[in-house]
VOPAGU-2260 file (C-alpha; in pm, 1 decimal, decimal comma):
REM VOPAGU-2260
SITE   aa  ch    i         X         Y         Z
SITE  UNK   A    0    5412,9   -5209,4   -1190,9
SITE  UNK   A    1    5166,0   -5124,2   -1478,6
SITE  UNK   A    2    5109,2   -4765,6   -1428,7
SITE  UNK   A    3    4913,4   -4733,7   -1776,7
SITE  UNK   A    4    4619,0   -4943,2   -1629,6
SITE  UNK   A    5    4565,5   -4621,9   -1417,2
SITE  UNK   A    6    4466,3   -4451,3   -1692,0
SITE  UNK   A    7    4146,1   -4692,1   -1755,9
SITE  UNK   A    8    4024,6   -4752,3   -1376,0
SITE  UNK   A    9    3771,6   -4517,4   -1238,0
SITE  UNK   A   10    3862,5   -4350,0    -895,5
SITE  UNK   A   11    4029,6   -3992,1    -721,4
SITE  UNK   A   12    4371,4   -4063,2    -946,1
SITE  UNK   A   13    4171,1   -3949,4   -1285,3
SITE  UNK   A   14    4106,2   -3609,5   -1113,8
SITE  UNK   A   15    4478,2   -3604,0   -1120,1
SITE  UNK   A   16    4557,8   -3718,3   -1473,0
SITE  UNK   A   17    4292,2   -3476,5   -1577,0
SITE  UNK   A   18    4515,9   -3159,1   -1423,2
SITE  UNK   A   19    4812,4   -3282,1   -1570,4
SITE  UNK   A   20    4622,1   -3297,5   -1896,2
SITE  UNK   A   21    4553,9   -2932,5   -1848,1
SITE  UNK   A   22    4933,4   -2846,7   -1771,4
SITE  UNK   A   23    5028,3   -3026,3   -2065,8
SITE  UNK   A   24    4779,6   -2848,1   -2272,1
SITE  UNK   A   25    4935,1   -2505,9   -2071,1
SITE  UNK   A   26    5284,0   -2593,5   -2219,5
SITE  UNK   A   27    5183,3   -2707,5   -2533,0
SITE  UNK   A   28    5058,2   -2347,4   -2599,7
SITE  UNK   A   29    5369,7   -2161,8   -2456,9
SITE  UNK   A   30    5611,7   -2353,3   -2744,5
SITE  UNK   A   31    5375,7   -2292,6   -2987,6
SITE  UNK   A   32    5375,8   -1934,7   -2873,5
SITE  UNK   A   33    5767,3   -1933,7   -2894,0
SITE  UNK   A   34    5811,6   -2117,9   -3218,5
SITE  UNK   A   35    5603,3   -1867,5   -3444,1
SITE  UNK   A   36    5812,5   -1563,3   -3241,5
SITE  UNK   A   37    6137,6   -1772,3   -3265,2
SITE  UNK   A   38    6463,5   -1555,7   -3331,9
SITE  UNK   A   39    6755,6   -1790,0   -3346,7
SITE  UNK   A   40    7001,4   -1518,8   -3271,9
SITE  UNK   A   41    6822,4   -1384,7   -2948,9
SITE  UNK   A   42    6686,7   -1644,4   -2721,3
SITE  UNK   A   43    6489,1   -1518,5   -2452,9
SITE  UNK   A   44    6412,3   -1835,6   -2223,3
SITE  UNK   A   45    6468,8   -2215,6   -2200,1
SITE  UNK   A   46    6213,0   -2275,3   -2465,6
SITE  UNK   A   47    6415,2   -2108,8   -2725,9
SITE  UNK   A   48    6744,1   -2244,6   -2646,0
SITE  UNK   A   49    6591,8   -2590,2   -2667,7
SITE  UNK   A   50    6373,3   -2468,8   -3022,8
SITE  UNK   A   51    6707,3   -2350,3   -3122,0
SITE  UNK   A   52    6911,1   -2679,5   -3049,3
SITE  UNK   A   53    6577,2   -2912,6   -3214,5
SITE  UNK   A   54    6652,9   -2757,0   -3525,6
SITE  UNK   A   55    6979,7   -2817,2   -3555,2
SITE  UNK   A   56    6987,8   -3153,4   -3466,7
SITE  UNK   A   57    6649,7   -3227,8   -3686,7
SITE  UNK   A   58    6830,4   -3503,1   -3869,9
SITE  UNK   A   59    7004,7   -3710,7   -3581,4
SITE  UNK   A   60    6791,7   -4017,4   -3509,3
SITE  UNK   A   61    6921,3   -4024,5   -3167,5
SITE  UNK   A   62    6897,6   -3618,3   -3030,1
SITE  UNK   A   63    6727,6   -3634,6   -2703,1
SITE  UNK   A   64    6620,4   -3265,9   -2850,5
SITE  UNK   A   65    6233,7   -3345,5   -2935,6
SITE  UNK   A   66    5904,9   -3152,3   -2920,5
SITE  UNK   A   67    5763,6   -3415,9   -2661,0
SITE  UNK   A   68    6080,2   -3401,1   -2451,1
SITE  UNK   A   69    6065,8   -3023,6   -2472,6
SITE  UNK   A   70    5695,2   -3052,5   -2317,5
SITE  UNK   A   71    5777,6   -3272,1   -2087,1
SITE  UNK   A   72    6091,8   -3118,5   -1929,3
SITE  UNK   A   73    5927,1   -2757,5   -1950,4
SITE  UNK   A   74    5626,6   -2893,9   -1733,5
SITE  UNK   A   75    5919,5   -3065,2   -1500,6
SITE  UNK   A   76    6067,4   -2756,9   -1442,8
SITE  UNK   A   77    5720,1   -2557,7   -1392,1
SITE  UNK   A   78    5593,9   -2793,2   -1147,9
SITE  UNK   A   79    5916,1   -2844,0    -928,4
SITE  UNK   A   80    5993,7   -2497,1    -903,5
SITE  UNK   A   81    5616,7   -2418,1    -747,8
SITE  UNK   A   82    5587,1   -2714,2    -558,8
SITE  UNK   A   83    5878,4   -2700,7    -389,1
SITE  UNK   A   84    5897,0   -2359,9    -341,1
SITE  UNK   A   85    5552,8   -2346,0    -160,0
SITE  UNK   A   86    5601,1   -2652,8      25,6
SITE  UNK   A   87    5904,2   -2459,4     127,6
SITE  UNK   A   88    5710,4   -2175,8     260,9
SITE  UNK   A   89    5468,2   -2353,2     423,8
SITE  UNK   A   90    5706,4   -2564,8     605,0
SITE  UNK   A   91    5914,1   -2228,1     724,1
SITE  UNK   A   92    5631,6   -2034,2     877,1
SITE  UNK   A   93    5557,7   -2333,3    1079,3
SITE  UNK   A   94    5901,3   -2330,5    1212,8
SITE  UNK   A   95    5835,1   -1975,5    1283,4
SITE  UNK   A   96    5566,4   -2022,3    1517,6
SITE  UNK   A   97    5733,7   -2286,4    1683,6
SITE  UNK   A   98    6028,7   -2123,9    1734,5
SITE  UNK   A   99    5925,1   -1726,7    1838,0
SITE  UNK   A  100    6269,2   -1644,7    1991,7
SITE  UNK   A  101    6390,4   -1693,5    1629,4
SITE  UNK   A  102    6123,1   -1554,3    1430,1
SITE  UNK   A  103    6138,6   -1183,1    1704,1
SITE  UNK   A  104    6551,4   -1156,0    1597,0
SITE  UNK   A  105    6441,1   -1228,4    1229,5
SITE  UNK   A  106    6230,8    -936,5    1291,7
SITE  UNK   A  107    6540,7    -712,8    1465,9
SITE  UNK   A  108    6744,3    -794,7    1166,2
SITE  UNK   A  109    6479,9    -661,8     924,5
SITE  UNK   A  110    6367,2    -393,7    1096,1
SITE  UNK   A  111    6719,2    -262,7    1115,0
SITE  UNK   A  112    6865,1    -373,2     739,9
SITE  UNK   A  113    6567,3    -281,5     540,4
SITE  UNK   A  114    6298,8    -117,0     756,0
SITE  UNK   A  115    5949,5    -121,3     672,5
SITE  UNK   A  116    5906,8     179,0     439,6
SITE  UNK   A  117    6068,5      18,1      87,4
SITE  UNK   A  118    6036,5    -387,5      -9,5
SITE  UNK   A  119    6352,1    -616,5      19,7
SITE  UNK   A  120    6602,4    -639,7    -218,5
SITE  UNK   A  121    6789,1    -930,3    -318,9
SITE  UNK   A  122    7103,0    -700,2    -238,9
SITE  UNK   A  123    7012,4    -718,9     133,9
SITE  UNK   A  124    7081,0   -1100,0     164,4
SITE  UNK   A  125    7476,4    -970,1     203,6
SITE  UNK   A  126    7393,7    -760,0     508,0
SITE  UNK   A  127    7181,7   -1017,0     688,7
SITE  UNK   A  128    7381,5   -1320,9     800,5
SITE  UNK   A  129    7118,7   -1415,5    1062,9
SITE  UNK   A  130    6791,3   -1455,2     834,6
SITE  UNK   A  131    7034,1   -1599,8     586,2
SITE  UNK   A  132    7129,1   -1904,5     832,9
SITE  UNK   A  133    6767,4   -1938,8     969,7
SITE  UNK   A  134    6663,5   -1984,9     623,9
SITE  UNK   A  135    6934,1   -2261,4     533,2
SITE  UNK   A  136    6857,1   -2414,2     867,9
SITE  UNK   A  137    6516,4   -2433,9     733,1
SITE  UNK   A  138    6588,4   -2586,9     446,0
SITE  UNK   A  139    6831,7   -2807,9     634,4
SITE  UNK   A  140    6615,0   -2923,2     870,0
SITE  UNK   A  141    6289,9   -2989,5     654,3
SITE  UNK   A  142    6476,7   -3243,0     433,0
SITE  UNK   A  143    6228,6   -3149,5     187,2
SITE  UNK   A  144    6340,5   -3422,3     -93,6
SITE  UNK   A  145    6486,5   -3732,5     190,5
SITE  UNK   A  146    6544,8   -3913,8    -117,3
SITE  UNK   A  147    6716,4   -3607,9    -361,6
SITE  UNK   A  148    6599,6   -3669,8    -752,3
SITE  UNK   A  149    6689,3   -4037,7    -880,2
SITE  UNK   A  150    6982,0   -4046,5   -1172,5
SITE  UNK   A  151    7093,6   -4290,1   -1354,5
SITE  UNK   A  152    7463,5   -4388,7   -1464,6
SITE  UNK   A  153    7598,3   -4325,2   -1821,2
SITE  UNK   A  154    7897,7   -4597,9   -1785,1
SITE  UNK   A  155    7945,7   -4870,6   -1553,3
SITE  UNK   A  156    8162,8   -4731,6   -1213,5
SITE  UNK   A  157    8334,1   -4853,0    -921,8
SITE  UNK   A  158    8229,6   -4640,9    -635,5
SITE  UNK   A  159    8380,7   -4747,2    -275,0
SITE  UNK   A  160    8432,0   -5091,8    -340,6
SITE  UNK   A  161    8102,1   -5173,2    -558,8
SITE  UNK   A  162    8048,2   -5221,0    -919,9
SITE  UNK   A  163    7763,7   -4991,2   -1058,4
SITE  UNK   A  164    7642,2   -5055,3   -1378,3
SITE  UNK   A  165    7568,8   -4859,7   -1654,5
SITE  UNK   A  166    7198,8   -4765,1   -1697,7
SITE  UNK   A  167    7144,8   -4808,4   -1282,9
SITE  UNK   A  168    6907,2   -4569,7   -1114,1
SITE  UNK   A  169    7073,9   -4368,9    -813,6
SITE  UNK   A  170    6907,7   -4206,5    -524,7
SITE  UNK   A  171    7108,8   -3982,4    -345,0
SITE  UNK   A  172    7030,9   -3949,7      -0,7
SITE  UNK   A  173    7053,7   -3618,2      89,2
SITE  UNK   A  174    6913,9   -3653,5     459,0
SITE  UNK   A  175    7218,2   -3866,0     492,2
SITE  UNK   A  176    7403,0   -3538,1     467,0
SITE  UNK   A  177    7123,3   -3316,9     575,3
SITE  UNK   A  178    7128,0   -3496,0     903,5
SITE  UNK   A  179    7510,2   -3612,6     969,3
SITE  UNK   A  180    7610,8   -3557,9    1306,5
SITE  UNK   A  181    7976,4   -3551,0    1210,3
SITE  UNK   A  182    7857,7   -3223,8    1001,1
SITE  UNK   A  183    7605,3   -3066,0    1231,8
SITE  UNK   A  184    7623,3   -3033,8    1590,1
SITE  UNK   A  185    7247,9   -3066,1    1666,9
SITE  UNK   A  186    7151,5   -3268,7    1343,5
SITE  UNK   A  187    6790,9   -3359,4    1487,9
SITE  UNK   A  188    6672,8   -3005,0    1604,2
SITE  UNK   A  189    6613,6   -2703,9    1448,4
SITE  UNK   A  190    6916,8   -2482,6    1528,3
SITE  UNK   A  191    7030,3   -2156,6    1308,7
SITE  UNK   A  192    7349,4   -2138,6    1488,8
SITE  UNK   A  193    7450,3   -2401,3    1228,2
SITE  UNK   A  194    7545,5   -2184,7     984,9
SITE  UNK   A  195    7682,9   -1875,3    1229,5
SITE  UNK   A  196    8015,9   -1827,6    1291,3
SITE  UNK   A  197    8169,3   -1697,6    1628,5
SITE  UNK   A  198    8115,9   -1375,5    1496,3
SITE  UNK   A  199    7769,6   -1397,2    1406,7
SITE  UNK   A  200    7844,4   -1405,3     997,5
SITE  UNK   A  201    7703,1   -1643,3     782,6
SITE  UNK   A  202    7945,3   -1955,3     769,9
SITE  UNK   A  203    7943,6   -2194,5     474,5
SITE  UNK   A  204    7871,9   -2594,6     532,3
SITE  UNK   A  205    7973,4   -2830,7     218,8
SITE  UNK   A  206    7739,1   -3073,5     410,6
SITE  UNK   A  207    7423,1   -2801,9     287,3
SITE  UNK   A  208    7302,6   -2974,0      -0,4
SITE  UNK   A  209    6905,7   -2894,0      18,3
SITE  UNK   A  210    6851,8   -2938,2    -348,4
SITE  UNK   A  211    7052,8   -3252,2    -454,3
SITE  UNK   A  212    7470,6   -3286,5    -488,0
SITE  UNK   A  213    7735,2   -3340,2    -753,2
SITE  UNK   A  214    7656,3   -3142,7   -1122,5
SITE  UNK   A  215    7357,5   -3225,6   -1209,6
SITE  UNK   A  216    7176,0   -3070,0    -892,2
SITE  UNK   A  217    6877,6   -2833,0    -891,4
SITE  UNK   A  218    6923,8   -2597,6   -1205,3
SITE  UNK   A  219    6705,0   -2354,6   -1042,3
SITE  UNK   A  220    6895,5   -2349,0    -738,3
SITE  UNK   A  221    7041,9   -1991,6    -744,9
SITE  UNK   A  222    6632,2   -1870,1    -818,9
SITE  UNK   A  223    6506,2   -2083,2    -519,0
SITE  UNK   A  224    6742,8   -1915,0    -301,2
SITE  UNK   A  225    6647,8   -1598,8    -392,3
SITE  UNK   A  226    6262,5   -1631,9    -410,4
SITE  UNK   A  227    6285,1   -1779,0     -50,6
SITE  UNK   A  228    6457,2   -1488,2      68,1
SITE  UNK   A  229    6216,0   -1247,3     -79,3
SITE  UNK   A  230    5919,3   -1425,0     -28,4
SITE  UNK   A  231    6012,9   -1514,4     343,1
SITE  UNK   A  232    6120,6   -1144,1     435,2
SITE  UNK   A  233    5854,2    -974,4     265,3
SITE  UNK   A  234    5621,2   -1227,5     451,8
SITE  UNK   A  235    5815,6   -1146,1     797,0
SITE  UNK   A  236    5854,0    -755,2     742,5
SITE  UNK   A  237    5465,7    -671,8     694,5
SITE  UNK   A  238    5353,8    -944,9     944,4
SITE  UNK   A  239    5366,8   -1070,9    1307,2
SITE  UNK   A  240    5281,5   -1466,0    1294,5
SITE  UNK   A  241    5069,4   -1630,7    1558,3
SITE  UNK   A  242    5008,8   -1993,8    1684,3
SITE  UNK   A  243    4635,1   -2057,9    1764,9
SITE  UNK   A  244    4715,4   -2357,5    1998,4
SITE  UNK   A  245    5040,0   -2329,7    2262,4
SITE  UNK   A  246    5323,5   -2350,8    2032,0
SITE  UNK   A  247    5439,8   -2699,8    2306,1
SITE  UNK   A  248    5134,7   -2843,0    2046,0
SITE  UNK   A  249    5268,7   -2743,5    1772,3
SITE  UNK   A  250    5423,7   -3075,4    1599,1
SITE  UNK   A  251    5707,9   -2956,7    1307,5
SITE  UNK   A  252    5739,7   -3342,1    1191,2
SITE  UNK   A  253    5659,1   -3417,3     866,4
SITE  UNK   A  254    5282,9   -3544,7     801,0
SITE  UNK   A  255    5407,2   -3744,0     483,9
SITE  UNK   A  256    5734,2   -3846,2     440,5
SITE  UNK   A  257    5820,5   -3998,9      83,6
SITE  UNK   A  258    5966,9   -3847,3    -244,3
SITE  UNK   A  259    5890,2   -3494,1     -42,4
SITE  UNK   A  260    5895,2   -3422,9     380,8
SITE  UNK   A  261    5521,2   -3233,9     418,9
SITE  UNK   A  262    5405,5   -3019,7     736,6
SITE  UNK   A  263    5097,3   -3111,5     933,7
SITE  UNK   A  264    4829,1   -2906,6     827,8
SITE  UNK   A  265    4827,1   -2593,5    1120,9
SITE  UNK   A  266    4607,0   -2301,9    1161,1
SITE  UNK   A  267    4827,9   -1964,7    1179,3
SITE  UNK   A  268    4722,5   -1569,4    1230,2
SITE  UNK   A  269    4897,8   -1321,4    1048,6
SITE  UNK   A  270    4872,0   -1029,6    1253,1
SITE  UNK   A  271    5001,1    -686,5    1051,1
SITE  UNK   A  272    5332,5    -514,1    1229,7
């Protein structure tokens, strides 16, 4: 309730606000960086658009367009897209130990598509329908963010019967989706077939909404679908993974389940193909 008095008490939590200090202190430098390179007329990243937009706004008392804002949302995006990404990972090669049926025909598909002789390309997510489904299954089935970002409303809305008022926070509850019966045959288990058709091609599920719904989801979600792809087959095409206990031991639950769904820690082999 007063999150400030943090700040004063002694204990594990300052180790925290002292990193943050340092990522601040990260971004801080990277807008400096951009303003004294600044060219209005060619901006190269999110930093300059939002440079760009400060300065024409300078004189509205009300633009949400502000150095500390800039900061802040920079470090936003910095941290979510490495968090969740590796969180991501780690939660994926668990599932592929678990499951070794799945993680041998991931192998077939690679081995035919792209070999072992160049790297992937983005270019080979068309011609492999089968990792493509494993890894939205993944994704699926991990529920990494249970409770999607909060929002807030701009106006006061009726939404099925209930008055919302403006200025309301909103969770959207994406394993509501994630996990709907009604929208996944086996909502529970960890089943690729999900996004298969009869044919064996990738089939498309409105119900797939991994990285939160309506317009304002994930802005990086086109990037976090193709870093998991590359990092995932790259991962898969150099190496054969390996449980060290039986994989019946092997518990894919989540160890902490709150604003993010987090493995159990496990011990895992890579073993080079």
């Amino acid at each position: 309730m007063f999150p400030r008095v943090m700040w004063y008490l002694p204990g594990r939590h300052q180790t925290m606000f002292k990193n943050i200090r340092k990522l601040l202190l990260f971004v801080e430098k990277r807008v400096k960086l951009n303003e004294e390179t600044l060219d209005p007329n060619n901006p190269r990243d999110y930093i300059d658009a939002f440079l760009i937009r400060m300065e024409k706004e300078k004189s509205d008392p009300q633009t949400e367009f502000t150095l500390r804002n800039l900061i802040y949302s920079t470090l936003q995006i910095f941290v979510a897209g490495s968090e969740t990404m590796s969180n991501t990972l780690v939660y994926s090669l668990l599932i592929m130990i678990k499951y070794p049926d799945v993680c041998a025909k991931v192998h077939q598909e690679i081995d035919r598509i792209i070999g072992r002789d160049r790297i992937p390309k983005l270019q080979d997510r068309n011609e492999m329908p089968y990792t493509e489904a494993v890894i939205c299954e993944i994704q699926r089935f991990i529920d990494l963010l249970p409770l999607g970002i909060p929002r807030r409303t701009t106006r006061d809305i009726e939404y099925r019967g209930y008055n919302i008022p403006k200025g309301t926070n909103v969770f959207p509850m994406l394993s509501s989706v994630l996990k709907d019966p009604s929208c996944f045959q086996h909502p529970s288990e960890f089943h690729p077939q999900h996004f298969l058709d009869e044919n064996g091609e990738l089939k498309k599920n409105d119900a797939f909404m991994p990285l939160g719904a309506g317009k304002r989801n994930c802005l990086g979600e086109a990037l976090v679908q193709m870093e998991l792809f590359l990092f995932f087959v790259t991962i898969l095409q150099n190496f054969t993974l390996k449980s060290l206990v039986p994989v019946e031991e092997l518990d894919i639950t989540p160890d902490v389940s709150g604003l993010e769904n987090l493995p159990k820690p496990y011990r895992i082999a890579f073993i080079p193909r």
